[in-house]
Residue, then its C-alpha position, 0 to 999 in steps of 0.5 A: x556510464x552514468x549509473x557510477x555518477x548517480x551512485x556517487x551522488x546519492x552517496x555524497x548526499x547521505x554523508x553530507x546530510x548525516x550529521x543532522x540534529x535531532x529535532x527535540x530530541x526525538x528520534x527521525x523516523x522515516x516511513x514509504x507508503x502513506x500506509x505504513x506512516x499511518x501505521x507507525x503514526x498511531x504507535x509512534x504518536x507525537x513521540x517522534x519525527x515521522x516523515x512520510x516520503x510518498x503522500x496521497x496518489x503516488x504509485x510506490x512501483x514507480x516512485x523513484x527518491x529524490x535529492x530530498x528524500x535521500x536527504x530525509x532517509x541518511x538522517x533517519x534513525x529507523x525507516x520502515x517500508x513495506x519489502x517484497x519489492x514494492x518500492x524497488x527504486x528505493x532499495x539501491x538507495x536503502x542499500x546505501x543506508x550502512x549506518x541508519x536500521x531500515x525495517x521491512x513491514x513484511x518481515x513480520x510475516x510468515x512468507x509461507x502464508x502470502x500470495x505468490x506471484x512468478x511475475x513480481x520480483x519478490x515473487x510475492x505480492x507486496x499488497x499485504x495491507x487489504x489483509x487485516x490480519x496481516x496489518x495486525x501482525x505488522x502493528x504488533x511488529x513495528x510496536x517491538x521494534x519501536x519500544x527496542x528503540x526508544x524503551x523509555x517510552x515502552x508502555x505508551x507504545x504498547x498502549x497506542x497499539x492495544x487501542x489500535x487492535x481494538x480498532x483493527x478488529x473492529x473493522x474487519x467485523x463492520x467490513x463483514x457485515x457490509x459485504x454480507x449484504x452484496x450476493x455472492x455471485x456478485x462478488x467480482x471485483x474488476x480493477x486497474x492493477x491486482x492490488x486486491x487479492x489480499x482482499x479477495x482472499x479475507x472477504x470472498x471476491x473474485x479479483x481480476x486485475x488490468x495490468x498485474x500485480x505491478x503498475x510498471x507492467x502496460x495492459x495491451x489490447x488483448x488484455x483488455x479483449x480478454x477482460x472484456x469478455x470475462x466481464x460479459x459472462x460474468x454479467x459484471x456490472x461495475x469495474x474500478x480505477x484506482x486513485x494511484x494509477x492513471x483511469x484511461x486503462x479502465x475506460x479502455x476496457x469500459x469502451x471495449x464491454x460497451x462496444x459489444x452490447x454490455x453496459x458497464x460502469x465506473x463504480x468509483x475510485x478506489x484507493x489501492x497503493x495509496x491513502x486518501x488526502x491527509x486529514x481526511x476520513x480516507x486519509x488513513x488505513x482504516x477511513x479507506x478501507x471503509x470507503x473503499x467497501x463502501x464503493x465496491x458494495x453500493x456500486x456492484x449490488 
């Protein structure tokens, strides 16, 4: 009975806050995942009003909007989030959003092309991000779509995402060479949750998550029995957690390797559905993308 109340609630917000002005004249654009405002920040650049909804550590499965977001998402000309239900809480929200034009990073891409998942509700996995080429294609999409937008400021537009290519594909080359000096057969990545299996996939690992591709799933004892025991035969010398999703699941699984006579390490903290603090080198798509081969890499040869 109290799902009606909400609804009302989030209604009268958007219509209350909609009549916001503009801030210099710029136009507000709202992002989702620290990913995505990184994003659209190199393209948009000081052109526009970008807000960011969730900041360094927070998990966008179980990120549910606030007062205050709601607040921010009715007086956004554009929002632009990733689809394929990573932040399924916010979609009943961005429903409501009749008047303001919400863009969809995965639209981008060729479904065809992605990870299926029978598990997840889009049943894709929604990590796009650890696939360059697919945050190639996602830059070249939210260029369009703000140049569409705002044609006056086309060419700087166009400008900002040709400098941001360079630097895209510059990344995956020095990736590569970090990951050619770590020997194939130890190439098994060990996580919390699979967020990893875009990265996999583009740069030879063996992925096994925890808890699935959604952080709303618990891993239970025999999930952790299981990964235990793969750990064992795979001689594995290092698992990870993940910056946004609680360690106690991992030191679990730690404890359960160990228990049975095979030392296991936590090879760091890896950032998964989140960026780094803002103004720092991990703060960003590409400072974390390095830093988290970085890990992976020193921590597994």
């Amino acid at each position: 009975m109290k799902k009606p109340l909400l609804i009302l609630t989030f209604t009268f917000i958007i219509l209350s806050c909609k009549n916001d002005k503009k801030i210099n004249d710029k136009p507000n654009i709202v992002t989702t995942t620290s990913m995505i405002t990184d994003l659209v920040s190199n393209i948009g650049g000081n052109h526009i009003n970008l807000q960011g909804l969730m900041g360094s550590g927070v998990d966008p499965h179980l990120y549910k909007a606030s007062e205050g977001d709601v607040s921010k998402l009715a007086n956004a000309d554009i929002i632009f989030y990733n689809g394929l239900h990573l932040e399924g809480k916010l979609v009943e929200v961005f429903k409501k959003m009749k008047t303001t034009k919400t863009v969809a990073i995965s639209d981008a891409l060729d479904k065809k092309t992605l990870i299926g998942s029978e598990y997840f509700a889009s049943n894709y996995d929604p990590h796009i991000w650890f696939n360059i080429n697919y945050w190639i294609q996602a830059t070249v999409f939210v260029t369009k779509t703000l140049s569409e937008a705002i044609p006056d400021k086309k060419d700087i537009f166009e400008t900002n995402r040709d400098t941001y290519l360079k630097q895209l594909n510059m990344l995956e080359s020095e990736l590569k060479n970090t990951i050619e000096t770590l020997p194939k057969n130890k190439r098994i990545l060990v996580t919390a949750h699979d967020a990893f299996n875009y990265f996999g996939k583009s740069f030879g690992f063996e992925v096994v998550g925890l808890q699935g591709i959604s952080t709303a799933t618990e891993a239970g004892v025999q999930d952790v029995q299981k990964l235990s025991t793969f750990i064992i035969e795979k001689n594995v010398k290092a698992i990870f957690i993940e910056s946004s999703v609680p360690k106690r699941t991992i030191e679990a699984l730690q404890a359960a390797v160990n228990s049975k006579g095979h030392n296991v390490t936590i090879g760091g903290s890896l950032y998964s559905d989140a960026l780094g603090n803002n103004g720092t080198t991990e703060g960003t798509y590409i400072g974390m993308f390095k830093y988290n081969v970085k890990t992976i890499v020193n921590a597994l040869k």
